[in-house]
Residue, then its C-alpha position, 0 to 999 in steps of 0.5 A: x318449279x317442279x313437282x319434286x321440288x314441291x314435295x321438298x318444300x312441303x317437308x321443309x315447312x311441316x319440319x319448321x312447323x314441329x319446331x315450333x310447335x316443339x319451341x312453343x311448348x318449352x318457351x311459349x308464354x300464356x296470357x293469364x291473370x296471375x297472382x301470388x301465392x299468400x299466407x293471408x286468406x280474403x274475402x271478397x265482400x259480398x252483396x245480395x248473396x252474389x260475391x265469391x269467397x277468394x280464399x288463397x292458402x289452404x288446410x288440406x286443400x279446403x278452402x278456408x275463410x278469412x275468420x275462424x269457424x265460428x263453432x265449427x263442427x267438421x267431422x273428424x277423420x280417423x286414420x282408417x277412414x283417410x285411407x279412403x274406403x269405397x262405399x259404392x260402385x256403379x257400372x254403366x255400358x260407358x263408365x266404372x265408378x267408384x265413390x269413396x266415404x271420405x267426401x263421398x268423393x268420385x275416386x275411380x273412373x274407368x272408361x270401358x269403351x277405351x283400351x289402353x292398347x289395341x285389343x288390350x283387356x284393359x282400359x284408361x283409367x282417369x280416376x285412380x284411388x289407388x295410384x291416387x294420380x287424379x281426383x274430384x272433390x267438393x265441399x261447402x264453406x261458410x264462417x260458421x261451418x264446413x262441409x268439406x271433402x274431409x267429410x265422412x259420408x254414409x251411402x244411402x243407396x246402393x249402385x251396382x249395374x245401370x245398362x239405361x237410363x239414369x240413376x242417382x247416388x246418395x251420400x250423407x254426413x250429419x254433424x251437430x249443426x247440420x246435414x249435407x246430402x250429396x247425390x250423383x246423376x249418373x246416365x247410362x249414355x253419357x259422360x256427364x255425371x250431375x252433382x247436387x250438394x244440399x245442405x240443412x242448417x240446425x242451427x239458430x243462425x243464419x248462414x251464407x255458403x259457398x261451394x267448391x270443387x276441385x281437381x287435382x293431378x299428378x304430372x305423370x309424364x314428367x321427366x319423360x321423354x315421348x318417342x317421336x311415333x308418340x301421338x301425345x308428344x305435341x298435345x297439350x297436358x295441364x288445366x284449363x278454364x274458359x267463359x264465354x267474355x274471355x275464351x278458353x285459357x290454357x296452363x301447362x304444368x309448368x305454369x302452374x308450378x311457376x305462379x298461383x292463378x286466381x280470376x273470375x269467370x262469369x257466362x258458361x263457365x268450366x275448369x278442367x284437368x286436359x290430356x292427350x284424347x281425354x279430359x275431366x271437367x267441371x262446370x257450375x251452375x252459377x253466373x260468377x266463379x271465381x277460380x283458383x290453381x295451386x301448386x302443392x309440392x311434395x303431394x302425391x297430387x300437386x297440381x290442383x285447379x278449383x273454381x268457389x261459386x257465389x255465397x247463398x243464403x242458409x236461413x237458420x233451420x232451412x236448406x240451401x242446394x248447389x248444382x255442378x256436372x262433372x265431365x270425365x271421359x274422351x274428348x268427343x266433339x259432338x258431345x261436349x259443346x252439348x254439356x257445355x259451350x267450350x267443352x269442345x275446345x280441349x280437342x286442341x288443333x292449335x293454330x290450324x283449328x280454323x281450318x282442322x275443325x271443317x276438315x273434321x266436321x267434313x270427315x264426321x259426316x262422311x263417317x257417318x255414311x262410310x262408317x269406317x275411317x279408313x275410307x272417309x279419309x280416302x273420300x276426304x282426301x278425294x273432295x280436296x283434290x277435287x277443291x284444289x283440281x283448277x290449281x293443280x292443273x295449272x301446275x301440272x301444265x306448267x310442269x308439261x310445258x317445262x317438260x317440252x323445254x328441257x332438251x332446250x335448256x340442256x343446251x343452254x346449260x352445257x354452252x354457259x356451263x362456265x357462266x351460270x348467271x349467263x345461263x339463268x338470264x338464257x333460261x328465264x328469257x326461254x320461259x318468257x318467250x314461251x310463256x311458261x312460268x317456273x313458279x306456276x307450281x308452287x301456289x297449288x302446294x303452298x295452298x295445300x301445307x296448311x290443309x296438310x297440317x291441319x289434318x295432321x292435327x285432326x288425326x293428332x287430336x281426334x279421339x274419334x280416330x283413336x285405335x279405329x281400323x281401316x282394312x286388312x293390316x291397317x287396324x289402327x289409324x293413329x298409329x303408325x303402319x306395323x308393316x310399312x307399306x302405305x310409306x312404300x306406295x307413297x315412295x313408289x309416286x314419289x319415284x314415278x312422279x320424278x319420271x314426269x317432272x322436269x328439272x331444268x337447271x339442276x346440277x348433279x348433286x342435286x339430282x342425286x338429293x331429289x331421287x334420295x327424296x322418296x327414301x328420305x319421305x319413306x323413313x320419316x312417314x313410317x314413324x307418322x300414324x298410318x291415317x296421315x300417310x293413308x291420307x298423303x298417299x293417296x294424295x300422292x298416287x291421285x297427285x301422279x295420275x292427273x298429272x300422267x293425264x294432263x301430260x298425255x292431253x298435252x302431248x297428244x295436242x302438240x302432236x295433232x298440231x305438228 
């Protein structure tokens, strides 16, 4: 086979690859517990101070007991303070923070190392108050009383600049019954803010607490279509959740607006909101979660996923504390498995990542010495080549002694040009007898498809290569090349390498179809982000220059021979 057929081969199985990935994301299934929505509240009996209160309908998005609070004392929110008043605001080198009076809530989260565009002044914002699209909240629940993120609280410091180190945040609500004091760690080098919720009992009864907290969103690309030189149009968008017995489970927006999810989750557990580069996560300190979604239609945020941990002991006049991390940021694989085990499976390659995760860690550490991209991809694609060299020169060879044969089987094809299965039988029976096997090319690029393909999603997924510049006009690799040259040299080993490839037994028409390839290559790689097609063209011009050698070895041979 030869090596043009190859390439038609490689962009036959990568265009059935996005179909299915395009098939999945509209009719796939996911495996997850599910439950129905109800009108009735639960409770899951406890013991010891270890079950989990379950409840399913809610009241402003508060989860609530199966009884009436029992001289419940929640403060009240007048109209003013709903409209959420920011009460403190904290910059790190890596995060702009601000928190809000109405459950001293975190409502605006600004990630300063990453411009929505380019060279653009401004940067992602996950958390947004006033588009009001993302949000975290928190909160204590008992029969007895609540602490909800409804609550009012009052700052008891102030933020301002962190540039290292760590600082924390403190927030308090006080009503009759008690007092819950809510503090945030915030470090100056890391995503990763802890969250501690303690709470005073000033009543004369016991209580037994539960925690909560929650994330919910908007769906903002809905009824939209993303253009194919999108690089978000394949990633995965919804929540998801994962422990350590069953792994990491996945919901798209549509699954949740379709059913309610309820289940637990016991070692190592996490919830999180996902998206294209970023995420926000939140992970409890607790052996037992129990996690809940919901759909809240008509909402400015209707997409709500929450865990509630197991109920602690509040003795009458003592306190009781509840720890979490909230993770909100860029999907950084060598930071997240460090917050968190599975943290790092949100960087989501799909049924490649046992091949695309090595790919990446190999790509990291080259970086690491290159510190630039762009090259690390070149040495990359230099150490697979290397990999697959045995493979390859057999192909190339194998095309070698093809190419020998191709005045032979000329003439076979214009004697039997009116018997085609006459002239197939001819053309085999030459191959055997000069032992040259026509489909000695294909296992080389057959073994290749799948490192193709994973490397696709490595530069997809990898929020690493997101906007990084390689040299002159290549600024950003995750995009496509604004001025169509690295195409237009892959293109150029293309043509030359149709110069060196035989093409026994091909007809006209489709000879006219390979040489329109090139072109066909050009057009589609112009809309594929310029790290893959620096990837693929350097692939192809290494490709072209060992087979231009082995070709010249063997016919230097056969003339020393002669």
């Amino acid at each position: 086979m030869n090596n043009t057929k190859n390439i038609y081969l490689i962009a036959m199985m990568f265009l059935a690859f996005l179909l299915y990935v395009e098939w999945q994301k509209d009719y796939g299934q996911q495996a997850t517990e599910t439950t129905e929505q109800t009108t009735q509240q639960s409770l899951i009996p406890s013991s010891e101070n270890t079950a989990v209160n379950t409840p399913s309908s809610l009241n402003e998005d508060v989860p609530q007991l199966s009884q009436p609070f029992a001289g419940s004392d929640t403060p009240k929110i007048n109209q003013a303070q709903q409209k959420t008043d920011i009460i403190t605001e904290l910059e790190t080198p890596l995060l702009k923070l601000k928190f809000s009076a109405k459950g001293a809530a975190m409502v605006y989260a600004e990630l300063k190392q990453y411009p929505v565009e380019k060279g653009s002044s401004e940067n992602v914002v996950l958390f947004d108050y006033q588009k009001n699209h993302f949000s975290a909240e928190s909160g204590l629940v008992s029969e007895q009383a609540t602490f909800s993120h409804n609550a009012v609280f009052t700052a008891v410091n102030s933020g301002g600049q962190l540039s290292s180190g760590e600082q924390q945040l403190m927030f308090k609500a006080e009503t009759a019954q008690g007092t819950v004091v809510k503090t945030y760690t915030v470090k100056a080098d890391s995503y990763a803010i802890e969250l501690k919720q303690e709470v005073l009992n000033n009543t004369n009864s016991d209580w037994l607490m539960t925690e909560y907290n929650q994330l919910k969103r908007n769906n903002p690309w809905m009824g939209k279509d993303a253009g194919f030189t999108d690089p978000s149009r394949y990633s995965f968008k919804g929540a998801a959740y994962f422990d350590s017995e069953d792994g990491y489970e996945k919901l798209t927006f549509e699954d949740m607006a379709e059913e309610s999810v309820k289940t637990t989750l016991t070692a190592d557990a996490w919830v999180g909101m996902v998206q294209h580069y970023f995420m926000a996560a939140l992970v409890p300190q607790a052996d037992q979660i129990e996690v809940q979604t919901e759909y809240k239609n008509a909402t400015n945020t209707p997409y709500l996923i929450r865990y509630l941990t197991p109920q602690k002991e509040v003795k009458a006049g003592g306190k009781q504390s509840f720890s979490s991390t909230l993770v909100v940021g860029p999907k950084l694989q060598k930071e997240l498995p460090a917050i968190n085990k599975g943290l790092d499976l949100t960087v989501d390659y799909g049924v490649f990542t046992a091949i695309a995760k090595p790919l990446f860690w190999v790509l990291d550490k080259i970086h690491g010495v290159v510190g630039n991209w762009g090259w690390s991809i070149i040495f990359l694609t230099i150490l697979i080549k290397l990999m697959f060299f045995k493979l390859s020169e057999a192909q190339f060879k194998s095309m070698a002694k093809m190419r020998k044969l191709q005045p032979r089987i000329t003439t076979l094809k214009e004697r039997y040009k009116d018997d085609k299965q006459k002239f197939n039988q001819e053309m085999m029976g030459l191959y055997q007898k000069e032992k040259v096997n026509p489909m000695g090319g294909c296992l080389p690029i057959l073994v290749q498809i799948p490192v193709f393909i994973a490397l696709y999603w490595v530069l997809l997924e990898s929020v690493e290569l997101r906007q990084a510049p390689f040299m002159l006009w290549l600024q950003d690799l995750s995009s496509p090349d604004p001025y169509f040259i690295l195409p237009a040299i892959n293109a150029a080993a293309m043509i030359m390498t149709q110069r060196l490839s035989p093409t026994p037994g091909m007809d006209p028409m489709q000879q006219k179809i390979m040489k329109f390839m090139p072109v066909a290559f050009s057009v589609m790689f112009a809309f594929f982000q310029s790290g893959l097609v620096l990837y693929w063209a350097v692939n192809s011009v290494l490709s072209l220059a060992q087979q231009w050698f082995i070709t010249k070895r063997i016919d230097a041979q056969d003339s020393a021979t002669a």
